[in-house]
C-alpha positions in Angstrom: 114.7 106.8 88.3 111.3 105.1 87.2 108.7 104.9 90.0 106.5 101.8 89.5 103.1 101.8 91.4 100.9 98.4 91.1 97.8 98.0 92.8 94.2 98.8 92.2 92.1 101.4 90.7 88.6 101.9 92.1 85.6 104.2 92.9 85.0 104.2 96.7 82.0 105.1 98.5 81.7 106.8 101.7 78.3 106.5 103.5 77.8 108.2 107.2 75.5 106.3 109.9 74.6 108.3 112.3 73.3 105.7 114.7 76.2 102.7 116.1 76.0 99.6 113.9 76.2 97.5 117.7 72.8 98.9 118.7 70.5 97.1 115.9 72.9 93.4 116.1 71.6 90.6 118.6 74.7 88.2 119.2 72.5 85.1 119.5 70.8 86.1 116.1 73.9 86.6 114.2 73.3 83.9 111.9 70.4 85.1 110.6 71.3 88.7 110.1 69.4 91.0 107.7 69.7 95.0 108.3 69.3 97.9 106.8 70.9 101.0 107.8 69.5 104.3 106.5 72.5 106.6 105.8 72.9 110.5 106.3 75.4 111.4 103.8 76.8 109.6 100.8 80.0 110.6 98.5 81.8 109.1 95.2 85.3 109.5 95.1 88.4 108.1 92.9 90.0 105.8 95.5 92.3 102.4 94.9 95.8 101.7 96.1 97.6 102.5 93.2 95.3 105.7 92.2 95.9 107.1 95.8 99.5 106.9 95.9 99.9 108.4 92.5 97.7 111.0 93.4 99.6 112.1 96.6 103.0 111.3 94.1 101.7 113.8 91.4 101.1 116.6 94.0 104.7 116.0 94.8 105.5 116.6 91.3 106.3 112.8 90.3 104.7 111.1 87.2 104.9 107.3 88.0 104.3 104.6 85.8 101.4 102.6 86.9 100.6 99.4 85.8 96.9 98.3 86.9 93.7 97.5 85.4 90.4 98.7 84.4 87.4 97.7 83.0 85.7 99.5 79.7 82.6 101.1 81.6 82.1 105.0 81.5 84.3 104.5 85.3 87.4 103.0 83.8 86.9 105.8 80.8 87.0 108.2 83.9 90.0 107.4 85.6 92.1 107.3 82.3 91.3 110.7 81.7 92.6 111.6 85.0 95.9 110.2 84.3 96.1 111.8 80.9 95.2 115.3 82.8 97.7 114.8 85.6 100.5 113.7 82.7 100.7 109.9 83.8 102.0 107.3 81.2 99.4 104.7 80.1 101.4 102.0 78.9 101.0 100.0 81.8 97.2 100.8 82.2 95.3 97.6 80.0 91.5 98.1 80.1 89.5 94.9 80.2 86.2 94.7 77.3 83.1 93.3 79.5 84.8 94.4 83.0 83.6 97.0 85.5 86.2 98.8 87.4 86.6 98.2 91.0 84.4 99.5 93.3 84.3 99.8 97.0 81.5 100.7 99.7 82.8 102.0 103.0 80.1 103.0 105.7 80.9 104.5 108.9 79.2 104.8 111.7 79.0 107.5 114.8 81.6 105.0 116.7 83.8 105.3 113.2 83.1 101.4 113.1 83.4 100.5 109.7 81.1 98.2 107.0 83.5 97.5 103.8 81.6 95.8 100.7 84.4 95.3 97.7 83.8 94.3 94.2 87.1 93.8 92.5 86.1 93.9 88.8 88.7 94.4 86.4 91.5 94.3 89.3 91.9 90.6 89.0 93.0 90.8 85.4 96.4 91.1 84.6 97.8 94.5 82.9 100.4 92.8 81.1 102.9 94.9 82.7 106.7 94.0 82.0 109.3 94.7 84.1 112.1 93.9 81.5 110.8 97.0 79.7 112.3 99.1 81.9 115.4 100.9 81.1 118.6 99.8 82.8 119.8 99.2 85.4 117.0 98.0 87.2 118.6 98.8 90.5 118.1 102.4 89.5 114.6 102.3 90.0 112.0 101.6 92.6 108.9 99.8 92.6 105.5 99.2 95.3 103.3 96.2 95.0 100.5 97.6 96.6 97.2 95.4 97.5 95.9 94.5 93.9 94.9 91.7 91.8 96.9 88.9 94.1 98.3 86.6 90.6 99.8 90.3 89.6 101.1 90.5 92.6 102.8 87.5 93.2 104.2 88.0 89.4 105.3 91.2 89.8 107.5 90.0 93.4 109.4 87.4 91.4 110.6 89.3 88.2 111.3 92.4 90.4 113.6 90.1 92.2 115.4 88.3 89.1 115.6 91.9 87.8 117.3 93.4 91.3 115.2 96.1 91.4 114.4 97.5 94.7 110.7 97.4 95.5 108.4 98.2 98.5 106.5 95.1 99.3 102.8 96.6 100.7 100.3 93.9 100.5 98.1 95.3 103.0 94.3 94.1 103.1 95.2 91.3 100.7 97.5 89.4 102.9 94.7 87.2 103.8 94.1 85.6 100.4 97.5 84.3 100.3 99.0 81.2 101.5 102.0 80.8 104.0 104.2 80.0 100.3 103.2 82.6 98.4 103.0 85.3 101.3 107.2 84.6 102.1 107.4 84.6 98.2 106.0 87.7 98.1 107.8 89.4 100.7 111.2 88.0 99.9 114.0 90.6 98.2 111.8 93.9 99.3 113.7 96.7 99.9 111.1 97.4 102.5 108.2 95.5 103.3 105.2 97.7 105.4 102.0 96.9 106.6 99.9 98.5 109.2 99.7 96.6 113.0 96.7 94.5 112.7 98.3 93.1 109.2 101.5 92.2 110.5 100.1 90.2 113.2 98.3 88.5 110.6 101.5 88.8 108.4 103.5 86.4 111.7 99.7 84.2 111.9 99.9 83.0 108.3 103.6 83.0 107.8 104.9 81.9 111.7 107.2 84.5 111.2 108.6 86.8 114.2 110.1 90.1 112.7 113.6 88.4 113.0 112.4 86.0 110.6 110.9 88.4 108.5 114.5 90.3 108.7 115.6 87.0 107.0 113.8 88.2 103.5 113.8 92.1 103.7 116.0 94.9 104.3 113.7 96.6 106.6 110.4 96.9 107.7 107.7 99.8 108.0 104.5 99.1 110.7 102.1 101.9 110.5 99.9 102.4 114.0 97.4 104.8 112.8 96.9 108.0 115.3 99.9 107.0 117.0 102.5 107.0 114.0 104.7 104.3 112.5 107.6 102.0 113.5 111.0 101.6 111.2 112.4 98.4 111.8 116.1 97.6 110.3 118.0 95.0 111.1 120.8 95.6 113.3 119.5 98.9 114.6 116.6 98.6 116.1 112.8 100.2 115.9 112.6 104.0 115.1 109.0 105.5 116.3 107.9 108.0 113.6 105.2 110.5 115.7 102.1 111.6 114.1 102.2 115.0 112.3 99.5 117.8 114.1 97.0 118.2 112.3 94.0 120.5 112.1 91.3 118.3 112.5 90.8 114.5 111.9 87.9 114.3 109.2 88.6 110.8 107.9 91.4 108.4 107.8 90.6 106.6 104.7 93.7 106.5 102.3 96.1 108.0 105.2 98.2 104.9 104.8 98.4 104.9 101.0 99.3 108.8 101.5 102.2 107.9 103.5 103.4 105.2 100.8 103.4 108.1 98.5 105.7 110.3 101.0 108.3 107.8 101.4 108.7 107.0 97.8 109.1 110.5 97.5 111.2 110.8 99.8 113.5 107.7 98.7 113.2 108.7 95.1 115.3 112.2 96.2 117.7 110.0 97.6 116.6 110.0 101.2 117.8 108.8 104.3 115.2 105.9 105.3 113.6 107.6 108.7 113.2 110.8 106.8 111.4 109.2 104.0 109.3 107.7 106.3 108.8 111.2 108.8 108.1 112.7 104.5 105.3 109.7 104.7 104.2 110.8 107.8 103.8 114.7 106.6 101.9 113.9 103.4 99.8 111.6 105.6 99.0 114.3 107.7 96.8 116.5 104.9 94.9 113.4 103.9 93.5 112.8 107.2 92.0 116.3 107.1 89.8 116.0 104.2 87.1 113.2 103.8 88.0 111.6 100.4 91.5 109.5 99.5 91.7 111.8 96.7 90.0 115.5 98.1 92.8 116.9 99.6 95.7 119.0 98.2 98.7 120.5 99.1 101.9 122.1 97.7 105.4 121.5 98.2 106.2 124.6 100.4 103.5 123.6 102.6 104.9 120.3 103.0 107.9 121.4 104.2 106.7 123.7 106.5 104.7 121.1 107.8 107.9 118.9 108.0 109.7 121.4 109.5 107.3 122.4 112.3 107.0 118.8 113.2 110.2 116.9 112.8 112.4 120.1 112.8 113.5 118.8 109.9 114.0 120.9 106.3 113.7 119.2 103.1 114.4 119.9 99.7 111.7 118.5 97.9 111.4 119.6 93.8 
């Protein structure tokens, strides 16, 4: 089984304010805002959808095929050589002459209240990527469309449908740039389509979709709730609640999500019943929240299933 993983690589951030953004806004001057806010700590890290699910994917010893973009500066040059490192095929990787890779700004204050500043670079290129080079059958294998360049996105829905291969449909902080058209086109024929709770109201505001209509275009459906876990949604059976796995501490949940997308692939790609892909999702998501970075945290497979186990009493046999 191919894994395909489309979606954005970038270089994130992460400033600390120590103050609460609230205290230095007047409501009645909003219009005319103009601040500054003098940060305590400041960190670079790799970040992007599809580089944080293939990260948390190669610590579970898969090598996906990712099909993204990046631009020619000494950043792009960067991430490349991290795929080569970790084994990753770069067929699907198509570097853009005269583009900066993405790059994103997340500040967080003392309230965890968040600033976001994204500059999408060489994500809104195309990489060319071809899903009629994949080996068949294309049922065999399974995709996610992850939050990228939107045109790539849409592209990507369509011939994965024509094809029949099964793909996670994940647009997550891009549903908003897409019309009520082209968000059912996208969605329509996923195996699973997932969002977190705040996207899939927006998801039902854009579309006017209820979840019976999105049940209409999709298999099932995966809403994750943050600190209180995730809901599996299938038709005919119901909504499963996935709880949150213990963790040690709670550092920063940047990239949590796109480390549970990585556990349920996983989990689906060994064949899976759906809620324990999803409790695997859950698990992996678990180790990212303890570490501040998308990409800083590590773990190994006999931890993750002693994590599994503890939680969901639950064993896997993950290779």
């Amino acid at each position: 089984m191919a894994l395909i993983l489309s979606g954005s690589l970038a270089f994130d951030r992460f400033m600390s304010y120590p103050g609460v953004y609230a205290d230095s806004i007047i409501p009645e001057k909003i219009h005319q805002l103009n601040l500054s806010f003098l940060m305590n700590k400041s960190k670079r890290v790799y970040g992007g959808t599809a580089g944080n699910i293939g990260y948390n994917l190669k610590l579970l010893n898969e090598k996906p095929l990712i099909a993204t973009s990046l631009g020619d500066d000494p950043d792009g040059c960067d991430y490349r050589r991290r795929f080569i490192d970790w084994g990753f095929p770069l067929t699907a990787v198509k570097t853009h002459p005269g583009h900066l890779t993405a790059s994103c700004l997340i500040a967080t204050d003392r309230n965890k209240n968040q600033l976001t500043f994204f500059h999408p670079g060489a994500m809104l290129e195309s990489s060319g990527f071809d899903p009629t080079t994949l080996p068949p059958p294309y049922d065999a294998h399974l995709a996610i469309i992850s939050a990228g360049g939107p045109e790539e996105m849409k592209s990507l829905s369509t011939a994965y449908r024509h094809l029949g291969c099964r793909f996670i449909c994940d647009p997550g902080q891009q549903i908003h740039v897409f019309s009520k058209d082209e968000l059912l086109d996208l969605a329509e024929g996923a195996f699973i389509f997932t969002c977190n709770e705040y996207e899939f109201e927006l998801f039902k505001k854009i579309t006017g979709l209820d979840l019976e209509g999105l049940f209409q275009l999709v298999q099932a459906v995966v809403i994750t709730r943050g600190e209180k876990g995730c809901d599996l949604l299938v038709p005919g059976r119901g909504s499963q609640h996935i709880t949150p796995v213990p963790v040690s501490q709670v550092n920063n949940p940047t990239g949590a999500g796109d480390a549970f997308r990585a556990g349920l692939i996983k989990g689906l790609a060994q064949g899976e019943h759906l809620i324990t892909a999803c409790r695997l999702g859950a698990t992996i998501a678990s180790f990212c929240v303890e570490t501040d970075g998308t990409q800083e945290h590590s773990f190994t497979l006999p931890q993750v299933i002693a994590r599994h186990l503890a939680a969901f009493k639950e064993q896997l046999a993950l290779n």
